[in-house]
C-alpha positions in Angstrom: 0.0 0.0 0.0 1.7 3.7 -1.2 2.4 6.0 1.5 1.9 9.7 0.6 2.4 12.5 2.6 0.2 15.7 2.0 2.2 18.6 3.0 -0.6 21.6 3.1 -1.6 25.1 5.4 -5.7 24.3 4.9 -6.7 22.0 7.1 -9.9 20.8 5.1 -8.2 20.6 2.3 -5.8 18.2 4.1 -8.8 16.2 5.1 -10.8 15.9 2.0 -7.3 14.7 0.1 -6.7 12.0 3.1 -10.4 10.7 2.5 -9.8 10.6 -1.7 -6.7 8.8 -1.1 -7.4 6.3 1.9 -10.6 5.4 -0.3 -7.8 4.4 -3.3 -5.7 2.5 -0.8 -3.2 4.7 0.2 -1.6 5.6 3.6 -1.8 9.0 4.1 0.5 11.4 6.4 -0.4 15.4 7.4 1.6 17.9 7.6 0.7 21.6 8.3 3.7 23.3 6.5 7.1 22.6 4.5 9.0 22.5 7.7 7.0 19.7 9.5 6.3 17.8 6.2 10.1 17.9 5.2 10.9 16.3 9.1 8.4 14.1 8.6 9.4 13.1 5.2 13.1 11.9 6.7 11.0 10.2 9.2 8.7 8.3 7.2 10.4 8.0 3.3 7.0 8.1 1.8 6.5 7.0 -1.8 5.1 10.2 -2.9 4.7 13.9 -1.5 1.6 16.6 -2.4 2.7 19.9 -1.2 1.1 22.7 -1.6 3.4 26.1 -2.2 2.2 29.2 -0.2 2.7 27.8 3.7 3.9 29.6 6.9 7.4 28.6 8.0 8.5 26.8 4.6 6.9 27.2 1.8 6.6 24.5 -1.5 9.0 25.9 -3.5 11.3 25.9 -0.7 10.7 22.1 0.0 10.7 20.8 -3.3 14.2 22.7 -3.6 15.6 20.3 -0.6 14.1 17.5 -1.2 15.2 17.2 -4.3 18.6 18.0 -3.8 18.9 15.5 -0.9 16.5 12.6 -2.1 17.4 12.3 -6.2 14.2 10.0 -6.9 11.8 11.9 -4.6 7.9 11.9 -6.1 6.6 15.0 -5.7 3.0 16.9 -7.3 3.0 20.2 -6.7 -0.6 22.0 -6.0 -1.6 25.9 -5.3 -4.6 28.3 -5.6 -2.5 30.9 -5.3 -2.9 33.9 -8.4 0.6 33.5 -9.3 -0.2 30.1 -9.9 0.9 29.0 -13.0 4.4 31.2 -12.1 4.3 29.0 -9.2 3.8 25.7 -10.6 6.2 26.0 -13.5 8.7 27.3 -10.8 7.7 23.9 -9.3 8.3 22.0 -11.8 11.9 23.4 -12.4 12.9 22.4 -9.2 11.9 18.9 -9.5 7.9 18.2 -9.3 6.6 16.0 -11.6 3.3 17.0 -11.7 1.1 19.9 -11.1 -2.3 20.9 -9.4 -4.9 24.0 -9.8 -6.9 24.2 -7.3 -9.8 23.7 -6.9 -9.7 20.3 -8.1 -11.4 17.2 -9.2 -11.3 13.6 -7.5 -10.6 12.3 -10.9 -7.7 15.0 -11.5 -6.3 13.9 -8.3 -6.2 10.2 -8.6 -5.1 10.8 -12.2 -1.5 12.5 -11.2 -0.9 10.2 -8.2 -1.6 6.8 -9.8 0.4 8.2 -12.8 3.4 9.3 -10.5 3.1 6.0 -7.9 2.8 3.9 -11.7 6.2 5.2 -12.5 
């Protein structure tokens, strides 16, 4: 069973992805910003990381930067609501995530990118 770890400010949010992904079969570990997510991510070597990129103490961008730099075959989608989104995303992607969320999203867009990264 994959073990992701959603790394994300909104709470709800947080929630509603645990509930999408524990109903696909997935383990699923919180975290409320880059900082906790990235000590949790040492902690727990997950298969694959959502983050999302505007946080308090660390933000995505920030994150996907280290963890890419210190884990070379790291899994991570990127997701924001943010205006400068698509600045954000492709910034994102730059730095090493794979694939990309708008937000608001789908349950279909959602499982789509993960089973595509997890497949892979």
């Amino acid at each position: 069973m994959p073990n992701i770890l959603i790394i994300d400010d909104d709470r709800p949010l947080r929630v509603y992805l645990r509930t999408v992904l524990e109903g696909d079969h997935h383990q699923v570990l919180e975290a409320s910003n880059g900082r906790l997510g990235l000590e949790l991510f040492r902690a727990q070597a997950p298969d694959l990381v959502i983050t999302d990129l505007v946080m308090p103490e660390m933000g995505g961008l920030m994150l996907i930067d280290e963890l890419t730099r210190s884990y070379v075959n790291v899994k991570i989608i990127a997701m924001t609501g943010d205006v400068d989104g698509d600045s954000r995303l492709a910034t994102a992607k730059l730095l090493g995530a794979r694939q990309t969320l708008h937000k608001p999203f789908t349950v279909d867009e959602v499982l789509s990118v993960v089973r595509d990264e997890l497949a892979y």
